[in-house]
C-alpha positions as CSV (number, residue, x, y, z in Angstrom):
1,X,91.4,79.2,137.1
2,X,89.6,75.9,136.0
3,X,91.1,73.3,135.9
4,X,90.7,70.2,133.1
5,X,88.7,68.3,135.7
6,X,86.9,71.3,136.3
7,X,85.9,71.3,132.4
8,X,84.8,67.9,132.5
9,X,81.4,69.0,133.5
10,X,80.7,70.7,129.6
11,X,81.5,67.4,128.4
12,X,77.9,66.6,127.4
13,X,78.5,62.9,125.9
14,X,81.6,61.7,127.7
15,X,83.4,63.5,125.1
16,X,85.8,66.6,124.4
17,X,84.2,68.5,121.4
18,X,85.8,71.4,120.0
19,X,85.4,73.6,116.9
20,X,87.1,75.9,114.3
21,X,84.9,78.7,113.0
22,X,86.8,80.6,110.8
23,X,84.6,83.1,108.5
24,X,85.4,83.4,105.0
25,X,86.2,86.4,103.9
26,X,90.1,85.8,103.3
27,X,92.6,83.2,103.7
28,X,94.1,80.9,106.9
29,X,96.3,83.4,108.2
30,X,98.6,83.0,111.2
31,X,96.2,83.7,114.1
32,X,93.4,81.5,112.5
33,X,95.5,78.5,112.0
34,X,96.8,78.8,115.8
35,X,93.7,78.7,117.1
36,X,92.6,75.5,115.3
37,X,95.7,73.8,116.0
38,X,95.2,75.0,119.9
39,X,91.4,73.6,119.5
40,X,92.7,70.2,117.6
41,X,95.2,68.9,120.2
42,X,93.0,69.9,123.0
43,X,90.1,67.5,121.2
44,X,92.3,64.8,119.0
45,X,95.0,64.8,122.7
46,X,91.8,63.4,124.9
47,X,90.1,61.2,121.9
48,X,87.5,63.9,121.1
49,X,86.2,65.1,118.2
50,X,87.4,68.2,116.4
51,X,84.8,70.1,114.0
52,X,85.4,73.0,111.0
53,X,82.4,75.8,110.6
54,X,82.2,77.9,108.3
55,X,81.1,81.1,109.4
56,X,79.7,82.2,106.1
57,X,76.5,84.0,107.2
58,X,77.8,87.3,105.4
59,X,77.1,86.9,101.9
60,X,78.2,90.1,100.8
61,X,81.9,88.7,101.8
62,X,81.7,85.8,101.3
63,X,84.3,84.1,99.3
64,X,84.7,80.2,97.9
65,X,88.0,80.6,96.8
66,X,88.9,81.5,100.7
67,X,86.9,78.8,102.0
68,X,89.1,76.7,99.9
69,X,91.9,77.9,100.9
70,X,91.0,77.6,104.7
71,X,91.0,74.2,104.0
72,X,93.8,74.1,102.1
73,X,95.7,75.4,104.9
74,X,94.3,73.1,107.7
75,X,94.9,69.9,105.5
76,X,98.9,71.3,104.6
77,X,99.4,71.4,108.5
78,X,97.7,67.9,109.0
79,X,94.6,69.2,111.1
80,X,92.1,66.5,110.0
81,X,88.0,67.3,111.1
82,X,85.7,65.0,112.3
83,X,82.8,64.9,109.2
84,X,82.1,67.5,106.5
85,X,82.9,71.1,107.1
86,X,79.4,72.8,108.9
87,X,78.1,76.0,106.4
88,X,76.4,78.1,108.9
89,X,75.1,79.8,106.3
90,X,73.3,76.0,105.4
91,X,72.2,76.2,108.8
92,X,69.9,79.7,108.8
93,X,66.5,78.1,109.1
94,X,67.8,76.7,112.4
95,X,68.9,79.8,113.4
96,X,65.4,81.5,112.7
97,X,63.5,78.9,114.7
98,X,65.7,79.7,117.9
99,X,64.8,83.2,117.6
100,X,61.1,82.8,117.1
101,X,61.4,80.2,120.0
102,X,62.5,83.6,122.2
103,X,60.5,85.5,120.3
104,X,57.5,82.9,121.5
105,X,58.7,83.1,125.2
106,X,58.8,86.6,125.8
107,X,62.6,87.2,125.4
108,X,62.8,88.6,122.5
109,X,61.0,91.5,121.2
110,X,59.9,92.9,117.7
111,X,61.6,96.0,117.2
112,X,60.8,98.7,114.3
113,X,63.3,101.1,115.4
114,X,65.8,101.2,112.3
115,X,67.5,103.8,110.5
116,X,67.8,107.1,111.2
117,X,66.0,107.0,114.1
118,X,68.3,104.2,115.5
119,X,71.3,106.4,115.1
120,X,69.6,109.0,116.7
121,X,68.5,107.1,119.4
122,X,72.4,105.6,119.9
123,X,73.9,108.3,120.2
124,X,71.7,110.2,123.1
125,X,71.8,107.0,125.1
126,X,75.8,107.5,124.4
127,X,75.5,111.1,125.4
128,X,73.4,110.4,128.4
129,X,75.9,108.0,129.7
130,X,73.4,104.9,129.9
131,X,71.9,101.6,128.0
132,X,71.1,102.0,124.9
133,X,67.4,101.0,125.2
134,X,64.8,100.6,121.6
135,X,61.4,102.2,123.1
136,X,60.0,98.6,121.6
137,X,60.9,96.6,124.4
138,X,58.7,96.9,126.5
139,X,55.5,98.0,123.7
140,X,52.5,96.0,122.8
141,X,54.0,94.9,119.3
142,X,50.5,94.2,117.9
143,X,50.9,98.2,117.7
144,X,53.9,98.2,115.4
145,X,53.5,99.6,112.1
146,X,51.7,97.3,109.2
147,X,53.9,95.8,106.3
148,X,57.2,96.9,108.0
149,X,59.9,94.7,108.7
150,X,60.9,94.6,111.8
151,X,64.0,93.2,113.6
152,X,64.3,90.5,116.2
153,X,66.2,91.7,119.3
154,X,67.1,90.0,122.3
155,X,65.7,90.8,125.6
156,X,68.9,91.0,127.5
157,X,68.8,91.5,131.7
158,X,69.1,94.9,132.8
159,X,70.7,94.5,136.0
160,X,73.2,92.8,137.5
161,X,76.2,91.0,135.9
162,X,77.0,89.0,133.2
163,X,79.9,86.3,134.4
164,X,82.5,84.3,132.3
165,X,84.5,81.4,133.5
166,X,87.2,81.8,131.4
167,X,90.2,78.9,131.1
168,X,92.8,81.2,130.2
169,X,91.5,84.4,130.7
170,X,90.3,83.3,134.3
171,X,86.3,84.9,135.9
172,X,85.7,88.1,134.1
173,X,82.5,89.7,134.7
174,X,80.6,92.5,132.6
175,X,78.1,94.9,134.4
176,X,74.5,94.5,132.0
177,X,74.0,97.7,132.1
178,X,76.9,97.8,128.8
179,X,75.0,94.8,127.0
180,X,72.1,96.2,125.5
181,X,69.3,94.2,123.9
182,X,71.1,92.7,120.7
183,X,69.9,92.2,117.2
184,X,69.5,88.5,116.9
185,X,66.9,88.6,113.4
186,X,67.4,91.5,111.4
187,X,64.5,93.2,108.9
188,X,65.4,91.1,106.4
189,X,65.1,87.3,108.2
190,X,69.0,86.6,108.2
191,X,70.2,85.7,111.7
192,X,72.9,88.1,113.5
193,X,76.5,85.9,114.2
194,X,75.9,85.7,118.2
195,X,72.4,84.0,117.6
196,X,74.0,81.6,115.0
197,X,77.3,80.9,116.9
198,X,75.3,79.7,120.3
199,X,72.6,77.6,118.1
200,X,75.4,75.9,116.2
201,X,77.7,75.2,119.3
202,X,74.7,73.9,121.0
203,X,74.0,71.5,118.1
204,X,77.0,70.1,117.2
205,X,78.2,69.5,121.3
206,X,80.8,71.7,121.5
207,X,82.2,71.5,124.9
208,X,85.6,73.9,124.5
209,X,85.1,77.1,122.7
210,X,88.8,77.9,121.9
211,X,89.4,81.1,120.3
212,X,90.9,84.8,120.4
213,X,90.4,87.1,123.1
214,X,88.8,88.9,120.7
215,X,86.2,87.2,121.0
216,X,85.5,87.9,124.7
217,X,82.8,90.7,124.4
218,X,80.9,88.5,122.9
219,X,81.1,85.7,124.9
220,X,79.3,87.6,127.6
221,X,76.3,87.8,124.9
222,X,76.2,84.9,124.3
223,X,76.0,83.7,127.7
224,X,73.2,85.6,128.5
225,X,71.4,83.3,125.4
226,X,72.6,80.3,126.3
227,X,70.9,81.0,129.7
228,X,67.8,82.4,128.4
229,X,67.4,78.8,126.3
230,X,68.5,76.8,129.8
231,X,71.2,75.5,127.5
232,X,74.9,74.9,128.9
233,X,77.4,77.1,127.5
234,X,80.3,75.3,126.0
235,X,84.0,76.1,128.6
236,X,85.2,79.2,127.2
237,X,88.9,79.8,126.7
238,X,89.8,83.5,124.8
239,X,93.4,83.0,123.8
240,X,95.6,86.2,123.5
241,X,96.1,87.5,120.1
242,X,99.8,87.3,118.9
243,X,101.2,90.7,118.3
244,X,104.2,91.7,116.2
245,X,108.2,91.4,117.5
246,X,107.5,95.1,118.7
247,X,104.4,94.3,120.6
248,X,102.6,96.4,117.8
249,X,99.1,94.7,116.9
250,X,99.9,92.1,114.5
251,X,100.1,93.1,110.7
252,X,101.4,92.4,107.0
253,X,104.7,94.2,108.1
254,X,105.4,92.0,110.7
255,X,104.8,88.5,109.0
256,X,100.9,88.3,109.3
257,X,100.4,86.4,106.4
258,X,98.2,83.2,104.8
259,X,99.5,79.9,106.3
260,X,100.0,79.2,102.2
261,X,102.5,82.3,102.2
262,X,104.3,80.1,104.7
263,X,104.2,77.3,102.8
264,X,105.6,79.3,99.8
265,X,108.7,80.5,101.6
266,X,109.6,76.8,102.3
267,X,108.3,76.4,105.8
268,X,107.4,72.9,106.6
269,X,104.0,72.4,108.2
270,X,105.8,70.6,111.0
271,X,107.7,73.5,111.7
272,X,105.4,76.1,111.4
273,X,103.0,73.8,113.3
274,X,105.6,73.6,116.3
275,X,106.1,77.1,116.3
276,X,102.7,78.1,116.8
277,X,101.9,75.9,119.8
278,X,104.9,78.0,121.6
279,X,103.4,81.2,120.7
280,X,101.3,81.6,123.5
281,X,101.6,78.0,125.1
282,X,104.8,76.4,126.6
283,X,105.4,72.8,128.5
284,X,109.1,73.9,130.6
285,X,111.3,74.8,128.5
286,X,110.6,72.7,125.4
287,X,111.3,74.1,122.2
288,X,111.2,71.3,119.8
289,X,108.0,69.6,120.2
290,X,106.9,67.0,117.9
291,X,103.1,66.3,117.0
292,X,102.7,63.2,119.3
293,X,104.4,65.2,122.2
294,X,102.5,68.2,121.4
295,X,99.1,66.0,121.6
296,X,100.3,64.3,125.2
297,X,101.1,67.7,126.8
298,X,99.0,70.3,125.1
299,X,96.4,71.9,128.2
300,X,94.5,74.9,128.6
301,X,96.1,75.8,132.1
302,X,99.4,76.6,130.4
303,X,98.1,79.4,128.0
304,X,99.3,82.7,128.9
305,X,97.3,85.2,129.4
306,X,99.9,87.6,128.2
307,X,100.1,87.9,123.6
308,X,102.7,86.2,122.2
309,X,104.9,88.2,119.5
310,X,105.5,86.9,115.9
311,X,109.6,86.2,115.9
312,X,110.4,84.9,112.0
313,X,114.0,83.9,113.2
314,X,112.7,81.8,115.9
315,X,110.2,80.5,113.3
316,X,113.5,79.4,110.7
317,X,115.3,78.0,113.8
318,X,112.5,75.5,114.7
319,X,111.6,74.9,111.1
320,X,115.7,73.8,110.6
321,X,115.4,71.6,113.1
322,X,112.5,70.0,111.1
323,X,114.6,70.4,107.9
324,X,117.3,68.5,109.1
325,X,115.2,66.0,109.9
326,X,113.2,64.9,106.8
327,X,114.2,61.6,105.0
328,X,116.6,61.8,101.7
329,X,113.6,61.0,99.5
330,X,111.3,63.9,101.0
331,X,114.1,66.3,100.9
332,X,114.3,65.6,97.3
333,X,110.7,65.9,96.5
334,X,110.0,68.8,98.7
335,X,113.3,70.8,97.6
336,X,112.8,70.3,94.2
337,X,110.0,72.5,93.1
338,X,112.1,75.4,94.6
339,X,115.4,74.7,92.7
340,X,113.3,74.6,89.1
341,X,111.8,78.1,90.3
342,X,115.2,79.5,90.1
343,X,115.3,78.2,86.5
344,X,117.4,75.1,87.0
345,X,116.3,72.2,84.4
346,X,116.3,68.8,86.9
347,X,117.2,66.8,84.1
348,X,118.0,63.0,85.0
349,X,122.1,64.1,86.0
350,X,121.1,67.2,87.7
351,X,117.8,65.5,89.9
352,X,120.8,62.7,90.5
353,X,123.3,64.7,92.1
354,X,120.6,66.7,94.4
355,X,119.4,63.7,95.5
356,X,123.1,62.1,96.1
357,X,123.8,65.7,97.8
358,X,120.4,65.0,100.0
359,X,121.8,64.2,103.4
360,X,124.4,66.9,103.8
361,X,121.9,70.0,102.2
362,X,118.8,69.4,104.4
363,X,121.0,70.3,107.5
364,X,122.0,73.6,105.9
365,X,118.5,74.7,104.9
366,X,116.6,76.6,107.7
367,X,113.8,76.2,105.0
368,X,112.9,74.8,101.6
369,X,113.6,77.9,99.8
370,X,117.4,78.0,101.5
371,X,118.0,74.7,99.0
372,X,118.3,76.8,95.9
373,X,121.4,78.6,97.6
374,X,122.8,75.4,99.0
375,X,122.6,73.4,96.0
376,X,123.7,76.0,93.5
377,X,127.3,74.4,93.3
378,X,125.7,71.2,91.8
379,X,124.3,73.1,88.8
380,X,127.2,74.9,87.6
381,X,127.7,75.3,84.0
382,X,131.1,74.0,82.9
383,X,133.7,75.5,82.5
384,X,133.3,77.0,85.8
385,X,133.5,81.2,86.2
386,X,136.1,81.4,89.2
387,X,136.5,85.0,90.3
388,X,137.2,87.0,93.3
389,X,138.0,85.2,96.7
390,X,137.9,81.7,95.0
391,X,140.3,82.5,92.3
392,X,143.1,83.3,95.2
393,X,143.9,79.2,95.5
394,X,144.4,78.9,92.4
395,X,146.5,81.6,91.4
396,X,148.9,79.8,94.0
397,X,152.2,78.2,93.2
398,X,151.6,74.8,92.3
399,X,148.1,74.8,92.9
400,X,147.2,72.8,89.8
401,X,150.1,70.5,90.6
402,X,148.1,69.5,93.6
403,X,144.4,69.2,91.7
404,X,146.4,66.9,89.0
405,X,147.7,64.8,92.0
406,X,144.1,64.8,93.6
407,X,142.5,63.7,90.5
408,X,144.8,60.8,89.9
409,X,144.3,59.6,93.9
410,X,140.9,59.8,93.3
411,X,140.9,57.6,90.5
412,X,139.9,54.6,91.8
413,X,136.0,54.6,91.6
414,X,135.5,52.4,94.9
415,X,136.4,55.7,96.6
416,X,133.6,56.9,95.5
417,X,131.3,55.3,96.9
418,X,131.0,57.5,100.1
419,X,131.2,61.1,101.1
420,X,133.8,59.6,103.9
421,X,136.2,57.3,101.4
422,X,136.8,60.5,100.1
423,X,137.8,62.7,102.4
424,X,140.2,59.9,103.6
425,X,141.5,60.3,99.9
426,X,142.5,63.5,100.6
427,X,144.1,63.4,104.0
428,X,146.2,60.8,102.5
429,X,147.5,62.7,99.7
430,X,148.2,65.3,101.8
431,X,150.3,63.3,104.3
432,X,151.7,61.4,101.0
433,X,153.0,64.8,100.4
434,X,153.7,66.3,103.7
435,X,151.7,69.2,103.5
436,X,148.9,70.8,105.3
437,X,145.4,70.4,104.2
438,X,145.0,73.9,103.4
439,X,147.4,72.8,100.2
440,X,144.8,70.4,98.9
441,X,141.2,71.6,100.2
442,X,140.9,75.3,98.9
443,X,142.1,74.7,95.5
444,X,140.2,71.8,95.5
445,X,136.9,73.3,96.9
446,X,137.3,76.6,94.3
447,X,138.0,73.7,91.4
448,X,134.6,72.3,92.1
449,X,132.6,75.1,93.6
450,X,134.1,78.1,92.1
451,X,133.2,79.8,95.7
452,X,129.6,79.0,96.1
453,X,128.4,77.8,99.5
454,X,129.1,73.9,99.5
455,X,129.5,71.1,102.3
456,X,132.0,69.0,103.3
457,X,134.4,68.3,100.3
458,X,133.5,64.5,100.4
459,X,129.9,65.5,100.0
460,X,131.2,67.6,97.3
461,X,132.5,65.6,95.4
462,X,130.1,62.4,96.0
463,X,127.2,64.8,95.2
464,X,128.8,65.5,91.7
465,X,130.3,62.3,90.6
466,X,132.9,61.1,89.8
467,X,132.5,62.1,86.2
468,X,131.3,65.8,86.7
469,X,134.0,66.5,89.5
470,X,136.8,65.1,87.6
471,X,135.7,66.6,84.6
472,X,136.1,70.3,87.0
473,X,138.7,69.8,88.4
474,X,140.7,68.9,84.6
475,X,139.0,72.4,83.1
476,X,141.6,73.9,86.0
477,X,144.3,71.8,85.8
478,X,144.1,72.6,81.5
C-alpha cells in the first residue's frame, strides 16, 4: 500500500490539495460529511489546502436549497474551504474545450449512434459476451449524417489493463476489455461527470482524491483520461461506505440522515465530528479524539478497507463525552432552544435557574435534546403534583417534621451559595438528629422534584433558589 511519502510525488506545488465534491441533489448526509471531514484533516493536518465543488452539472436535479444546505452542514461541523465553493456547472466551457482538445488529437471520436439503435447495439454486445463497441470509432466522421448532433466519446484502449494505486483500497486493476469508449460530450454540448471531474481536479491541483469506494469504477476511467492528456492523476484513496449496525447497506432505517437531522436531535458537531473519523479510521484504541488530535494523527494508511457500521449509541456515548464538556455559558445557549420547544417560557427566573443548574445537567445529557428531561424539575409549576413512587416519602411518619427542620437549617442564605454548603447542611441535620440520611434526602428530593429525574440535592436546591425551594418544600410541610 503507499505510503504518505509515497504520495508526496502528486503533490504538484509542494502542497497537499484535496477536495469535496458533493452533487446537489439532496442534503449533507452522513456518508458525504465523512468524506469531507476525512479529505479536510488529511489537507488542513499537513498545511494544505482543502476545496468544496459543487458537482451541479445535472440541472434537472439540481437543487439551491441543497447546495445551501451542504454548506450549511460543513460550516455547523467547522470544515472551513480554502476560496469560494467551485460550480462545475460554472465550469462547462472548460470542460468542452478538453473534449474538443481529444476530439482534435484523435482520441475521441464523433459518434451518431443514439437511441434506439444504441440500446440495440448494448444489448448484443451484452449478449455476445464482449465490448460494447459504437461502429463510429473507427469511421471517417466527415461521413456522419448532416445537421445531426452527435456525441463526443472517448477513445478508450482496447487491450490490456487499466491499473489504480489505491491508498486504502491498495493496486486494483481492471481488464479494458469492460471499459468501453465513454460519453464525454453528449448531443446536446453538456459535458458527461468523468470528463468534468478529471478537468476540474487537474485545475484546481488536487493531489488526494478522497472519496467512497463507490467511486472506484470510475476511477479506472478516469485514469485512462488523465493519461490520454499526459496529465498526473491526483492519489486516489476509495473509502468504504459505512453500512447499517446489521451490515445492511446504509439507509433511513438505520440513521442515514442529513448532518442537520443530527444537529436537530442535539448532537454536537464535535461529537458527531469525532464519531465519524472512527467510522472507518482508528489511531490504537482512541475513542475520544479531539479536533487538534484528530488533525496530528489523521493518515490514509489507517483506513480500513473493511465498511464501518452506523452505531447511534456509540454516537450518544462520544457526543456525552462532548456534552460534559462544554462551558456553563454554552450549555445554556445551546440547551435552551430545546427546553422552549417543549413549551417552557425561559422567562428571567426560569433562564436563571437553568443556567445555575448548568454544571451538574451537561453531565447527564448524552445530547442537547436529553436537557428538556433533565431540567424538567426546574420548571415545575407550584404547588407540585406528587404521585406514585415519590409520594411514598412523604406519606411517612414525620416526614414533614423533617422538611420543617430542613427548611429552618437551611435558612441561613450563605448556605446557599454552593451546591456543596448544602449538602453539608443536610448531613448535619441528620447527625443533629441521629438519623440516617434516607430520613432527610427522599422526602426532601420528592418535596422539590416531585419524582422527576434531578442531580445531586445540593445542585437541587442551588439550581432553584433559595426562594423557589423553600417556597416547595413549605407547599408540603402546609
Amino acid at each position: 500500500m503507499p505510503t504518505d511519502a509515497n504520495n508526496a510525488r502528486h503533490d504538484r506545488a509542494g502542497k497537499i490539495v484535496t477536495r469535496f465534491a458533493p452533487s446537489p441533489t439532496g442534503y449533507l448526509h452522513i456518508g458525504g460529511a465523512r468524506t469531507a471531514l476525512f479529505n479536510w484533516l488529511y489537507a488542513r493536518g499537513r498545511g494544505g489546502e482543502f476545496h468544496l465543488r459543487i458537482e451541479d452539472t445535472d440541472r434537472a436535479r439540481h437543487s439551491e436549497d441543497a447546495v445551501a444546505a451542504i454548506i450549511d452542514g460543513l460550516t455547523w461541523l467547522g470544515l472551513d474551504w480554502d476560496g469560494e465553493p467551485v460550480s462545475q456547472y460554472g465550469r462547462r466551457n472548460r470542460h468542452v474545450e478538453i473534449a474538443n482538445q481529444l476530439l482534435g488529437e484523435g482520441k475521441a471520436y464523433k459518434c451518431w449512434l443514439a437511441g434506439d439503435d444504441l440500446v440495440a447495439a448494448r444489448e448484443e454486445a451484452k449478449k455476445s459476451g464482449v465490448r460494447f463497441e459504437s461502429p463510429w470509432r473507427d469511421r471517417d466522421p466527415s461521413n456522419g449524417p448532416a445537421d445531426v448532433p452527435f456525441a463526443v466519446r472517448f477513445r478508450a484502449p482496447q487491450d490490456g489493463e487499466t491499473a489504480i494505486n489505491d491508498s486504502v483500497q491498495g493496486a486494483v486493476r481492471f481488464p479494458n476489455s469492460a471499459l468501453d469508449d465513454l460519453v464525454i460530450l453528449r448531443s446536446d454540448g453538456n459535458p458527461t461527470y468523468n470528463l468534468a471531474v478529471v478537468v476540474d481536479d487537474h485545475d484546481m491541483g488536487v493531489t488526494h482524491a478522497i472519496r467512497g469506494d463507490d467511486h472506484l469504477n470510475n476511477a479506472a476511467r478516469q485514469q485512462q483520461i488523465y493519461d490520454a492528456l499526459g496529465w498526473p492523476s491526483p492519489q486516489f484513496a476509495h473509502v468504504p461506505l459505512i453500512h447499517g449496525a446489521d451490515g445492511a447497506k446504509l439507509s433511513k432505517r438505520h440513521g442515514a440522515l442529513g448532518v442537520e437531522a443530527y444537529r436537530d436531535m442535539g448532537f454536537l458537531p464535535e461529537g458527531l465530528a469525532n464519531y465519524l473519523i472512527r467510522l472507518g479510521w482508528s489511531h490504537g484504541d482512541e475513542e475520544i479524539i479531539p479536533r487538534d488530535k484528530a488533525l496530528e494523527w489523521f493518515d490514509l494508511k489507517a483506513v480500513k478497507k473493511a465498511p464501518a457500521r452506523l452505531d447511534l449509541e456509540k454516537l450518544r456515548s462520544i457526543n456525552a463525552h462532548y456534552m460534559a464538556q462544554l462551558s456553563d455559558d454554552a450549555f445554556f445557549e445551546k440547551a435552551s432552544p430545546f427546553v422552549s420547544e417543549t413549551g417552557i417560557n425561559l422567562d428571567t427566573e426560569n433562564a436563571r435557574r437553568l443556567r445555575r443548574a448548568a454544571p451538574f445537567l451537561k453531565a447527564r445529557c448524552a445530547t442537547l435534546s436529553d436537557a428538556p428531561a433533565a431540567a424538567a424539575y426546574l420548571f415545575l409549576t407550584r404547588p407540585l403534583v406528587i404521585e406514585g413512587k415519590a409520594a411514598k416519602p412523604l406519606a411517612k411518619e414525620g416526614a414533614r417534621e423533617m422538611l420543617a427542620a430542613i427548611e429552618s437549617a437551611l435558612g441561613d442564605d450563605a448556605l446557599w451559595l454552593s451546591p456543596e454548603l448544602l449538602d453539608e447542611a443536610l448531613k448535619a441535620l441528620a447527625e443533629e438528629k441521629n438519623v440516617g440520611f434516607g430520613a432527610v434526602g427522599p422526602p426532601l428530593r420528592a418535596a422539590l422534584t416531585a419524582g422527576k429525574p434531578s442531580p445531586g440535592l445540593g445542585e437541587v436546591l442551588y439550581s432553584l433558589g433559595p426562594d423557589e425551594a423553600r417556597a416547595r418544600i413549605r407547599d408540603i410541610i402546609h
